[in-house]
N, C-alpha and C positions, 0 to 999 in steps of 0.2 A: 347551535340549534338543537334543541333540546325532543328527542323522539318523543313522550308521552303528549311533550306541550303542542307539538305538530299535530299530534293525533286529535288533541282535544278541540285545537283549531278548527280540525277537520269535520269532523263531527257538530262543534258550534254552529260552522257553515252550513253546512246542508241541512239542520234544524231550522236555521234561518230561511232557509229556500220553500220549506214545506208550510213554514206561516203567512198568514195575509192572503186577501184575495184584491184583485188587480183585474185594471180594467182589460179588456184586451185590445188589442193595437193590430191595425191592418199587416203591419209585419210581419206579425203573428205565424200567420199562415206557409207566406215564402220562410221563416224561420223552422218552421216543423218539416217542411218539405227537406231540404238542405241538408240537414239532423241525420237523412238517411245515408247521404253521400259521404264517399271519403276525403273529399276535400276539406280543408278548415274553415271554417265559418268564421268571419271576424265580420262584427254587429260594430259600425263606425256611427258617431254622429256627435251633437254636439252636448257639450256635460249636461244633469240634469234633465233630459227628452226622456229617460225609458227606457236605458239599453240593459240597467241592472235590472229590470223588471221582468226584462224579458228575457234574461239567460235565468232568471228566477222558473221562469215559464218553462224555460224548456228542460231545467232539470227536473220539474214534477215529468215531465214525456219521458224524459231520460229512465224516471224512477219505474215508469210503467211497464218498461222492459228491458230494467238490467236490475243486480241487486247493489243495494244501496251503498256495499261497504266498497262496488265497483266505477262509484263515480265520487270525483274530486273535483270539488266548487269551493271557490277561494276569491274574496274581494282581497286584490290587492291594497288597494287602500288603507287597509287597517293599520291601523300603529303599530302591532307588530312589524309589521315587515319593513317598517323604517329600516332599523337596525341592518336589516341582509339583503335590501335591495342595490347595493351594488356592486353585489359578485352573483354573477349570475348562475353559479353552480349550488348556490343557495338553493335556486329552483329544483335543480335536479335531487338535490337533499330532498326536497321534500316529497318529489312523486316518488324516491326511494321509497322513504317509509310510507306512504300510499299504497305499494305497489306489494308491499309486503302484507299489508291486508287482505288481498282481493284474492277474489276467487279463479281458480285457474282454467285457462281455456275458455274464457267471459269477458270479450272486450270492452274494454274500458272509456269511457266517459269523463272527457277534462274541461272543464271550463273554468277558464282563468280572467275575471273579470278586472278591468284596466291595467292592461298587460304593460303600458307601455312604464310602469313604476319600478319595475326592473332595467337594469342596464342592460343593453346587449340581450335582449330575451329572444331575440331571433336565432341565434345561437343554441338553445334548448327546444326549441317550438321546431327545426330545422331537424333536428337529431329525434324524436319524439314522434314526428312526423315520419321519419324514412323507417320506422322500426316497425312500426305500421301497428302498434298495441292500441291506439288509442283513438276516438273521433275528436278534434278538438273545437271546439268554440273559443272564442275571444271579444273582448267588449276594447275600445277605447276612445279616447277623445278625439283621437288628430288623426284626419283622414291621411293624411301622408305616413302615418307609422303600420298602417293597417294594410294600405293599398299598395303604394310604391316601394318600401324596403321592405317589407313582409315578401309582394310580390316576384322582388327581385334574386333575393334569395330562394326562393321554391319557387321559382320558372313556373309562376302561374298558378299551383297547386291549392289556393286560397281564393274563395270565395267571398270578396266583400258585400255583407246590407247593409246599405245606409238607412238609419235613421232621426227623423226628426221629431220637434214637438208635436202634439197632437196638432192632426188636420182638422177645419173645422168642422168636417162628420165625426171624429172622436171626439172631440171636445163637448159637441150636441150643445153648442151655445148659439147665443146671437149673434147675429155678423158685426153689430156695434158694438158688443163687447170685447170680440175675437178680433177686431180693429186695434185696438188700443192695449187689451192685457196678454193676448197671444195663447198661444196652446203648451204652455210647460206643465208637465203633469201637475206639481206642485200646486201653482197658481188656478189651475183649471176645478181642483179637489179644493181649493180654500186651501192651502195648508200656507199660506203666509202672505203678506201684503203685499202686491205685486210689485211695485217699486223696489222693498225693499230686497225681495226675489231675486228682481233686476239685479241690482248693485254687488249683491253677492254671486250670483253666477258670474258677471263680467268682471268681477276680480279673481275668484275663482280661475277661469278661462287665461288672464292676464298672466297673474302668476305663478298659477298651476299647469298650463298645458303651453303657452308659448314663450313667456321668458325663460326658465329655466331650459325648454325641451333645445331651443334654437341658443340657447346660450346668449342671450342680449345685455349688455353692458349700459348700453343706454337706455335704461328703463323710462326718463321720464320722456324720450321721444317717443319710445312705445306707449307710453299713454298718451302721448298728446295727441299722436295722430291715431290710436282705436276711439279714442272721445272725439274726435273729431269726424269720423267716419260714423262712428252711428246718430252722427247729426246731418246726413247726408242720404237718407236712404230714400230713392227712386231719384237723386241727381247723379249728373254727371262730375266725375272727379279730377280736375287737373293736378297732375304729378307737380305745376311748379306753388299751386297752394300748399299740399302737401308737404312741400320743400321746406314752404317755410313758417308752416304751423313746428313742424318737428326739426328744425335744422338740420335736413338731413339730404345727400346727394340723390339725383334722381334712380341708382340703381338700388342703392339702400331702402328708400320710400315703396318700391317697387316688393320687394325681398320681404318688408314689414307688412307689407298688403297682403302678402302671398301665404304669412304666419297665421295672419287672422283667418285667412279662408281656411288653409287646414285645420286649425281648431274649429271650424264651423261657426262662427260669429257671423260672419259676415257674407258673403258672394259679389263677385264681379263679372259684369258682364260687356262685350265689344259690339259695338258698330262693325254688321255683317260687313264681310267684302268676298268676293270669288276667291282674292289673292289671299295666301294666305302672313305674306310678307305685309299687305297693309292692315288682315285684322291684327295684327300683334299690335302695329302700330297705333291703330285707330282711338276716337273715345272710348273710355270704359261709363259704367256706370255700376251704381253698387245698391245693393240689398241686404236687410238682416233676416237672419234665421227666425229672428220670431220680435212682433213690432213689441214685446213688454221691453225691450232695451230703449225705444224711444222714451219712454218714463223718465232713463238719467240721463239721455241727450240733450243738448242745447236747443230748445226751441221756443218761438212767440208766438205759434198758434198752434190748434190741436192738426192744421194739416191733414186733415181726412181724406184727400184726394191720395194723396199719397202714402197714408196706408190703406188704401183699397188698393192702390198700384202693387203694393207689396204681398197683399196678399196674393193677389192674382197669379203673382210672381212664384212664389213660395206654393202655390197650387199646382203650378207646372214643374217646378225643379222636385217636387214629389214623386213627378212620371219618370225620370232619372231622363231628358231629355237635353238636348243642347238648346241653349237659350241665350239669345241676342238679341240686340235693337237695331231699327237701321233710319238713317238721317241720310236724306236725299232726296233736296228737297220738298221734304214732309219728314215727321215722325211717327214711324210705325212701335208701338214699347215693345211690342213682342214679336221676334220672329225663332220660331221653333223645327232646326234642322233634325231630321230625321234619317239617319243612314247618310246618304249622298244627298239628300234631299230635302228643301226646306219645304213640310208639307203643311205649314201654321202659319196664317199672320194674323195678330191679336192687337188691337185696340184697347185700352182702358182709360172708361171716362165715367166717374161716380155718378154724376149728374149730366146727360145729353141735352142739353137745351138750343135755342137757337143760335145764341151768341156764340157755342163752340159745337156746333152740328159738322159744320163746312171743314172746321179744321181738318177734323179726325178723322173724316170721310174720307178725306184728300191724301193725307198721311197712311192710312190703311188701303185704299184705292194704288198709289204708286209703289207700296211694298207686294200688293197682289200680278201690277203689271210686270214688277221689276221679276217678280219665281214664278211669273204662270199660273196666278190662282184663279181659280171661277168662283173660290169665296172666301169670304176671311169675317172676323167677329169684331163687336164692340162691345166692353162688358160694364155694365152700369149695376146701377145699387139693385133697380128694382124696376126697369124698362126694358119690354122685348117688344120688336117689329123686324119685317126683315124689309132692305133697301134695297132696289134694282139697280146699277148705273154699269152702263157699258158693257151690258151682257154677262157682268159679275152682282151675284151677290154678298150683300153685309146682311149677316146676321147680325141682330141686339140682343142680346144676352142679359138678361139679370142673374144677381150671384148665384141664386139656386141655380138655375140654368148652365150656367157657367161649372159649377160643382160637382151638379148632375155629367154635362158632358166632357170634362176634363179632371174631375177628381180622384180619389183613391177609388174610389167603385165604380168606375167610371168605363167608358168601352177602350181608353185607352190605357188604364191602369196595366 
């Protein structure tokens, strides 16, 4: 590792930081806030959302008051670091000569963008961290390298934000088109055909963030069952389909579900119980991070009810909230525990007509009786009324409405 070519690296980077202008992103804010704190910031979410835009973002803040030769921005990614990503004192190499430029008595600013390309980088971020020189940021894909081994090594010390593709008040599109192509920065700016967007993120994600990360031998079960999963989104998933789309045993099936979630592809969600031995148990059901993956899913209609389900969905897991369904007898799609407490049940029906008026009433009506609500929602494309029965009321919600009261800017953001 050559000192000059580190330096020149170094310097590339942060030229690169200071070009382009970018949308800004509701994170935005809790990101600059954080910035001041001595915890770590690690910005998790899923590839392609924004996360390098946004540590772009905060080294200009960084620049506003520190001097520039005192902070170190570095996309791992780069072909360079092929070569020296699997010793991780490689890393330490290089905040060396870093470290050797800066100005003294002037702390220092690191942001290390998809940290987890290094081996063992917890081991340098750990040691970096206790010496106390530096603020650090971090960007990566897989929420489990950010959250739980980052976490567990530094007893806490780290601050995870999640992020996602634009919401659809950053996106400022139509709900018909935010239905179908989703909010990836990319796709939202034009910058490529959304399909073909598609196709590359989720190979991208396949075998760049969860076979190699989890070490998978049997790759082509892992595709069979993530293609097969995002042909699934707002059903319910049985582990013995699963079984035998991917030939694989029910704990296995289980373990490859759980890869997809930490990359951010996907989410899974359980049929409430008090117990918490029968929600382990219970139905799941599953959601994508952003509906432009249905583009390469298997499917014979455009199914618009159920991406409006998903939206909906992907609206609430923005609030960082817990989120279930519950079946008994009725279905409620959304019930949203809050602390000890479930304070949401939610409804999603694109179209309220006569013919499924009663259902959903019924379904939303018994998840209210079941947590003690005096009200709960049903959220349509473009219908609000509010409903009386049994001294509870149902609000009807259209998307805006819906948006307005559960969104990024919202009273419960």
């Amino acid at each position: 590792m050559e000192k000059d070519e580190i330096k020149t690296i170094i310097a590339e980077n942060i030229s690169l930081a200071k070009k382009g202008t970018f949308r800004n992103r509701t994170a935005q804010t809790k990101a600059l806030e954080l910035l001041a704190v001595k915890h770590i910031l690690s910005i998790v979410g899923v590839r392609r959302c924004g996360k390098s835009t946004l540590m772009k973002l905060l080294v200009r803040a960084a620049l506003n008051v520190t001097n520039e030769e005192n902070i170190l921005y570095l996309n791992l990614e780069h072909p360079y670091f092929n070569q020296f990503k699997q010793d991780v004192n490689n890393l330490q190499l290089i905040y060396d000569i870093f470290k050797q430029g800066t100005s003294p008595d002037i702390k220092c600013y690191i942001f290390l963008d998809e940290i987890q390309f290094f081996s063992d980088w917890q081991v340098f971020i750990k040691s970096l961290y206790e010496r106390d020189e530096a603020k650090i940021v971090l960007t990566g894909s897989n929420s489990r390298l950010l959250s739980s081994d980052l976490a567990t090594m530094l007893s806490g010390r780290t601050i995870p934000l999640q992020m996602f593709p634009f919401s659809i008040e950053e996106a400022d599109t139509q709900l018909e088109k935010y239905l179908t192509e989703g909010g990836f920065p990319e796709v939202v700016l034009n910058e490529g055909t959304p399909k073909l967007l598609a196709e590359m993120y989720y190979k991208n994600i396949l075998y760049q963030d969860v076979i190699p990360r989890f070490g998978i031998q049997n790759t082509l079960a892992m595709e069979n069952i993530s293609y097969y999963l995002l042909s699934q989104m707002g059903k319910e998933i049985s582990y013995n389909t699963l079984k035998s789309v991917a030939h694989l045993d029910d704990k296995t099936a289980k373990q490859y579900i759980s890869y997809l979630q930490d990359a951010n592809l996907l989410y899974v969600i359980s049929n409430y119980d008090f117990s918490l031995k029968k929600l382990i148990g219970n139905k799941k059901k599953v959601y994508l991070v952003d509906p432009v993956f249905t583009q390469i899913s298997f499917k014979n209609s455009p199914d618009t009810g159920r991406l409006f389900e998903n939206f909906v969905f992907m609206t609430l897991k923005r609030l960082g909230k817990d989120i279930y369904f519950l079946q008994n007898g009725g279905e409620c799609d959304f019930i949203i525990k809050d602390g000890l407490n479930i304070s949401h049940a939610i409804q999603v029906c694109y179209d309220l007509t006569e013919q499924n008026r009663e259902r959903e009433q019924k379904g939303l009506v018994i998840a209210m009786e079941k947590f003690g609500l005096t009200e709960g929602f049903i959220v349509t494309k473009d219908q609000d009324e509010q409903i009386e029965i049994a001294g509870r009321m149902i609000h009807v919600l259209n998307a805006n409405q819906f948006v307005g009261k559960f969104g990024m800017n919202s009273e419960y953001s």
